[in-house]
C-alpha positions in Angstrom: -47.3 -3.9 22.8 -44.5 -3.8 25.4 -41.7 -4.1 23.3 -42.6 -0.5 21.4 -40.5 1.5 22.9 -37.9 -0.9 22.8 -38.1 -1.2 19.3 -37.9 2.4 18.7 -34.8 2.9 20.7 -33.4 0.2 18.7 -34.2 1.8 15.6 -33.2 5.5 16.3 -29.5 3.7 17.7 -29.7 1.9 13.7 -30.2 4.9 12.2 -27.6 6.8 14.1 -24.9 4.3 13.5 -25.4 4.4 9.9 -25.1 7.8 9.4 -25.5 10.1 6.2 -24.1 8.6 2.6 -21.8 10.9 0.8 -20.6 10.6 -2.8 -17.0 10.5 -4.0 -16.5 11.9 -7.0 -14.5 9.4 -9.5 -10.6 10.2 -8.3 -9.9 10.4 -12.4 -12.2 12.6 -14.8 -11.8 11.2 -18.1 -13.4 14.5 -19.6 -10.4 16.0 -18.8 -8.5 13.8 -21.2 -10.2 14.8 -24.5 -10.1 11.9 -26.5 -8.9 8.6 -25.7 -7.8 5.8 -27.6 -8.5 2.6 -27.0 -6.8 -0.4 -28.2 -8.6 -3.7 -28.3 -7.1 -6.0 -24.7 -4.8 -9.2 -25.8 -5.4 -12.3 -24.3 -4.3 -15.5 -25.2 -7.5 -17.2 -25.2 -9.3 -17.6 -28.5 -12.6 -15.9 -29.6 -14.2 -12.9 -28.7 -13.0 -12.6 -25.2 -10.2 -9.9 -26.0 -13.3 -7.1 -27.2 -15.7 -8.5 -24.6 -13.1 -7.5 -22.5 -12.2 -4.2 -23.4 -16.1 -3.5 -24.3 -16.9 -3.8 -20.4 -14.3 -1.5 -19.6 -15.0 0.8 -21.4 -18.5 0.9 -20.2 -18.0 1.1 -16.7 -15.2 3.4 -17.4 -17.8 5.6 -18.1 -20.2 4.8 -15.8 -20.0 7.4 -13.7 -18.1 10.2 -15.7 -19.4 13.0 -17.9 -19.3 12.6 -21.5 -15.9 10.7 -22.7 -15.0 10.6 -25.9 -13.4 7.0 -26.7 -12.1 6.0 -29.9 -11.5 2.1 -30.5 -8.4 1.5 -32.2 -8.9 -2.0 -33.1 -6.7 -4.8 -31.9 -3.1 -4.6 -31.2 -2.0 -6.1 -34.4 -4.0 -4.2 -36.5 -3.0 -0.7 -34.8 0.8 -1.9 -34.9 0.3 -2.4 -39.0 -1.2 0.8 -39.6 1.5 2.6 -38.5 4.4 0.1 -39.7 5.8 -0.3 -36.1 6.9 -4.2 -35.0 5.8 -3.8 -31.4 4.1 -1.3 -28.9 6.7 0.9 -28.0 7.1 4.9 -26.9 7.4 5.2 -30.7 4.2 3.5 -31.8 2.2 5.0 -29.0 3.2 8.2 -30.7 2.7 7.5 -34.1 -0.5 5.9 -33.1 -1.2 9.3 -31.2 -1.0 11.3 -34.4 -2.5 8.8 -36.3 -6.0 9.3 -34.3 -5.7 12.9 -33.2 -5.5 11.0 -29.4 -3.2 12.4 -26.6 -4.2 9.4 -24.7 -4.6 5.6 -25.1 -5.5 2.9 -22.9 -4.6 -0.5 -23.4 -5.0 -4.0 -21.4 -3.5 -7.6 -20.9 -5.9 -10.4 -19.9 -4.5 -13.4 -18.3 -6.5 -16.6 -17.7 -4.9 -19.5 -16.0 -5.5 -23.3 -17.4 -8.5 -24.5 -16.6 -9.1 -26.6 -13.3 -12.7 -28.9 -14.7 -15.4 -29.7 -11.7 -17.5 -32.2 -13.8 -20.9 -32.8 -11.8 -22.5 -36.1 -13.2 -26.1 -36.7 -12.0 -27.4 -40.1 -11.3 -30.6 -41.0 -13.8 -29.6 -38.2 -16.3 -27.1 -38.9 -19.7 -25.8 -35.7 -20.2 -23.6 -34.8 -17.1 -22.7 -30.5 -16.5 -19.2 -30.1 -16.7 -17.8 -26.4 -15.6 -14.1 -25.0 -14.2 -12.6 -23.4 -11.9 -10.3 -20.2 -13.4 -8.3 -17.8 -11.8 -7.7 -15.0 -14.2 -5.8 -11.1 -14.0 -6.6 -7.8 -15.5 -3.8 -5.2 -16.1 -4.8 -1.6 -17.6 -2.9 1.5 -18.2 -3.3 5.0 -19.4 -0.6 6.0 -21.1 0.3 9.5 -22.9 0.7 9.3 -26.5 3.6 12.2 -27.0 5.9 10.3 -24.8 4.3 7.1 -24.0 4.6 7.9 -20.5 2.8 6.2 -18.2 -0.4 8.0 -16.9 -2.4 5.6 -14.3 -2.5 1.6 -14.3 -4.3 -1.3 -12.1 -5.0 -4.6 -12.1 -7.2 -7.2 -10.7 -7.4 -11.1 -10.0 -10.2 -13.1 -9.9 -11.5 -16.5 -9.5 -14.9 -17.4 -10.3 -16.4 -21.0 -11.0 -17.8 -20.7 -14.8 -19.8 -23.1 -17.1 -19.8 -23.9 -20.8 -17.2 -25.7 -21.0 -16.4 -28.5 -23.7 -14.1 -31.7 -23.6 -11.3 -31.4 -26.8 -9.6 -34.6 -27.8 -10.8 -36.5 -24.4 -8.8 -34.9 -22.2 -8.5 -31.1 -22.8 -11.1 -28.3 -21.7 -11.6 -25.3 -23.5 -14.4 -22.4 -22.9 -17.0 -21.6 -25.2 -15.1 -18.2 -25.6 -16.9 -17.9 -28.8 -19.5 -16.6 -26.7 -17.6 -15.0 -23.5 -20.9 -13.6 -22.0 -22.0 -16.5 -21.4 -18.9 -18.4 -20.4 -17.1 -15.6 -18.9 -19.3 -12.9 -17.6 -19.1 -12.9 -13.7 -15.1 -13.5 -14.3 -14.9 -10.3 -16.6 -17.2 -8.3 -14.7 -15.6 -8.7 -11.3 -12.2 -8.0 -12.5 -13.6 -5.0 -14.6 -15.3 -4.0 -11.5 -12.2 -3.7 -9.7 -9.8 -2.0 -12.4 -12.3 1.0 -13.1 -12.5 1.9 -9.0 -10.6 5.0 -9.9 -13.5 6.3 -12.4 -16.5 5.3 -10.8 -18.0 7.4 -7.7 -17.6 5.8 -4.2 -19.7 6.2 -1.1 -18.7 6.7 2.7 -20.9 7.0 5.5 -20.4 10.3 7.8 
């Protein structure tokens, strides 16, 4: 074989230029924060989307962390009524603060743009497959409950090509967002993804 030596110089230079893998420890510990409140993400699109949502993050929140404690509020609505405040303000961040025992609370918006249909109708078949095109944006912050002071935010857009969705009155399109992981789950998870960079590890090559 003439080409073994060849081959082997290749490889070593391959090896070389990739170097060694190091890990990046997440650039926020959560454990650090005690517990942390979380209230449920609002959206404007109906169903289960809003908790879909917010269950994600808070799973890949915590992906790569130590143990976090992380107490779900419920909705925005519900937590606003429980401590008779009309809207989320400093005040109700405190009162909601004390209501939990959190110093810490996390909350999200969701916004998902109308949708843009693709319907692909195929020739011999009577059902045709009708999806959308939807460019959506994820905004998340960490606030602190005492003052209601801003702690850490991000936010992420997306667009992703997704399925399951129906005709309303002949002309309108809706999702199936009764059942968002199947109609939304590569949208949600890529702008999860990107949101909870700054509690997952990284990697760099040395």
């Amino acid at each position: 074989m003439k080409n073994g030596p060849m081959l082997a110089a290749l490889l070593v230079v391959a090896v070389s230029a990739c170097g060694t893998r190091v890990m990046i420890p997440p650039r926020i510990d959560l454990t650090e924060y005690q517990v942390v409140g979380v209230l449920e993400f609002t959206t404007a699109s109906e169903g289960e989307l809003g908790p879909f949502v917010t269950r994600r993050f808070m799973e890949l929140a915590r992906q790569d962390q130590g143990i976090v404690r992380m107490a779900d509020l419920g909705s925005v609505a519900q937590a606003l009524e429980a401590v008779e405040r009309p809207r989320l303000d400093p005040a109700a961040i405190k009162a909601l603060g004390a209501r939990h025992d959190v110093r810490t609370l996390i909350t999200g918006t969701l916004e998902v743009s109308d949708v843009r249909p693709v319907i692909q109708i195929t020739p011999g078949i009577v059902s045709s497959g009708i999806a959308a095109d939807v460019d959506a944006t994820l905004a998340v912050q960490m606030v602190e409950a005492e003052t209601g002071a801003s702690l850490w935010s991000s936010s992420a857009r997306a667009t992703r090509r997704v399925g399951h969705v129906r005709i309303l009155g002949g002309r309108e399109f809706a999702f199936d967002a009764a059942n968002p992981d199947r109609a939304y789950a590569d949208l949600v998870e890529a702008l999860v993804f990107q949101v909870t960079r700054d509690f997952r590890v990284s990697w760099v090559r040395q």
